[in-house]
Structures are given as C-alpha cells and as structure tokens.
N, C-alpha and C positions, 0 to 999 in steps of 0.2 A: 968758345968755351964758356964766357958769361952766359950765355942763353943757356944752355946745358945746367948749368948752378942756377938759373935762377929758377927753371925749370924743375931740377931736383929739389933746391931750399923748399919750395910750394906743396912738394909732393912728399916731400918727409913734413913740414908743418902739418899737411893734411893729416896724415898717417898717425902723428903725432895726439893730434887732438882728436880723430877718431880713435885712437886705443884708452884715451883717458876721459871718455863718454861711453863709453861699453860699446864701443863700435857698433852705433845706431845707423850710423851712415859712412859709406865708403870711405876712407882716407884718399883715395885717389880723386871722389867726386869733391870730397870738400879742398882738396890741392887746386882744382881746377878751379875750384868758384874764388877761392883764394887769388888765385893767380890773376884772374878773368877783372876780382878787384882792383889788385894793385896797378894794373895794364889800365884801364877808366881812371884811376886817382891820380894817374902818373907817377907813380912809385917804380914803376918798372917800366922802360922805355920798349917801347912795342920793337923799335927795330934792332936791339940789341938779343931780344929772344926770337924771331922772325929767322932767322937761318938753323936756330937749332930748330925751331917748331916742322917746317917744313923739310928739313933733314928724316927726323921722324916720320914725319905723316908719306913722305915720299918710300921710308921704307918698314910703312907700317904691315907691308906683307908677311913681311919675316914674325914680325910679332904674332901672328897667327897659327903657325908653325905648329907651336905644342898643342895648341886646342885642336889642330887637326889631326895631330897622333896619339892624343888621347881619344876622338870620337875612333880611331881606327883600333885601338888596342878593345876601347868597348863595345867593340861592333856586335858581338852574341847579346848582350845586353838590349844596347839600341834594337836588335831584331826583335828580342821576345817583347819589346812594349811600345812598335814602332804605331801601334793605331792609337793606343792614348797618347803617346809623345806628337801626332800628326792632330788627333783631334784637337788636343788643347792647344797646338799651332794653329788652326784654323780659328778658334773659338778666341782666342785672345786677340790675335791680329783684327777680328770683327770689331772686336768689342774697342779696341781701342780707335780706328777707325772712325768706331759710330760715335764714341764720348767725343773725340778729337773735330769730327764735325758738327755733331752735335753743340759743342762749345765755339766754336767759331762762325756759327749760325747765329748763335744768340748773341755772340760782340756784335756779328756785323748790323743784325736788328738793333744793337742800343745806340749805332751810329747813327 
C-alpha cells in the first residue's frame, strides 16, 4: 500500500503543479519526473514502490480498455479520415526516426 501512496502523492503533486502553470505540461509526465527524482535522491526507497509499480505495469492491459472502445465507438469517424490519420502515421514515425538517428549519429561522432 506505501508504494501505491507514494505513487499516487507523485501523481497528484504532478497534477497539482500542472493545473497551476496552465497545464503546459502533463500532470502525469511531471508525477513521473517527480517521482523518477525522489527514487535517484533517496527520498523514496525504490523497493518499497517496486511491487505496486509492477503491479500496474503487469496489468497495464486493462488500462487500455477505454481507448479501445472509444476507437470502436469512433469507428465512422476513423473511416472517413483513415488516409490522413495513416499518412500523418507514416510521416511522423519517419521523422522521428530520422531526428532520433540523426541525433545519435552526431553523439556518437563527438565521442
């Protein structure tokens, strides 16, 4: 149950401080980085949050759940704009790809 609180504290902190910056940035992402901190500082002992975390991640299927019955409910939708919904898939997964190699070509050159 600590790991579950310490988990949630992070993710309401996040939440927190992302509603009172005009939510620039996710509450859940800055939970995470929050969290990610205190775990490196030692503020939060890795093995006391390590059974809730893989608790989760083990039944992170379920969490996926509603996003699948929401693409089902928008299914007319998804058809009428399924070639710009695929090309902008194709076209960003490139792109990120190419910067992501792009960028780790040029680390591995300043080595």
């Amino acid at each position: 149950m600590l790991g579950f609180f310490h988990i949630l504290l992070f993710w309401t902190i996040g939440n927190t401080i992302s509603y009172l910056t005009g939510n620039y940035i996710s509450g859940n992402v800055l939970g995470m980085i929050l969290l990610f901190c205190a775990l490196r500082a030692g503020i939060v002992k890795a093995h006391r949050v390590r059974p809730a975390a893989r608790f989760l991640l083990g039944s992170m299927g379920l969490f996926f759940v509603p996003f699948g019955v929401g693409l089902m409910v928008s299914y007319d939708l998804i058809a009428q704009h399924f070639w710009a919904i695929l090309i902008a898939s194709v076209v960003s997964t490139l792109l990120v790809l190419l910067s992501t190699g792009g960028i780790f070509q040029k680390l591995l050159h300043k080595q």
